[in-house]
N, C-alpha and C positions, 0 to 999 in steps of 0.2 A: 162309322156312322154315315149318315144317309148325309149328300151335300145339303140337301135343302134344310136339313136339321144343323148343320154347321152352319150357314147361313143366316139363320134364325139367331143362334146362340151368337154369333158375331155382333147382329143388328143388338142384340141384348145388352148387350156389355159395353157397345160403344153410345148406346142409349143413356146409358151410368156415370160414361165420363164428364166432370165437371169441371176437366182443367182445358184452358183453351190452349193452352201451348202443345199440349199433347192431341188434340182434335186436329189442329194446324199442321203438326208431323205427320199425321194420316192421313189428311187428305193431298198432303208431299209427297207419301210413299204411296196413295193409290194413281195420284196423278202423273208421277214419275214408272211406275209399273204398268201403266198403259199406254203411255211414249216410246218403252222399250219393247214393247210387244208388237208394235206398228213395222213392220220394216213394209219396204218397197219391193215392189218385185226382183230385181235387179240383185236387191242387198239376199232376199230369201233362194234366187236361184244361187248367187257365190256362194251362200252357206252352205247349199246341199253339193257344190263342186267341189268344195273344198274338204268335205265330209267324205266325198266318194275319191277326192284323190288321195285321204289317209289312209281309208278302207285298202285301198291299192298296194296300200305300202309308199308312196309317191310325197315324199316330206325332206325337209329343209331343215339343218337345225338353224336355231335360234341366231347362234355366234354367224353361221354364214347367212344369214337371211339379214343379220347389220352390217355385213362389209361389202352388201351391195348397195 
């Protein structure tokens, strides 16, 4: 389906809801889902380094990445 048509049907449904505890949980998980999508530049370039040092082959296991 077309997003704008998901969109719609979304607004739809939460249009319906009449329980406040469950309205409260969503506007949790939209307010919380736009906090994590925020990064800094800083935080978006280590992610694409660290992405391209996997790519590499260039990785750490776990166990020795805690004994330092």
């Amino acid at each position: 389906m077309e997003l704008a048509v998901e969109k719609l049907r979304l607004v739809k449904q939460i249009l319906e809801i009449n329980d406040d505890k469950l309205i409260s949980a969503l506007l949790n998980l939209l307010t919380m889902t736009n906090s994590e999508n925020s990064l800094t530049e800083e935080q978006h370039q280590g992610l694409l380094l660290g992405i391209k040092q996997l790519d590499e082959g260039r990785r750490v296991s776990l166990k020795d990445f805690l004994r330092k």
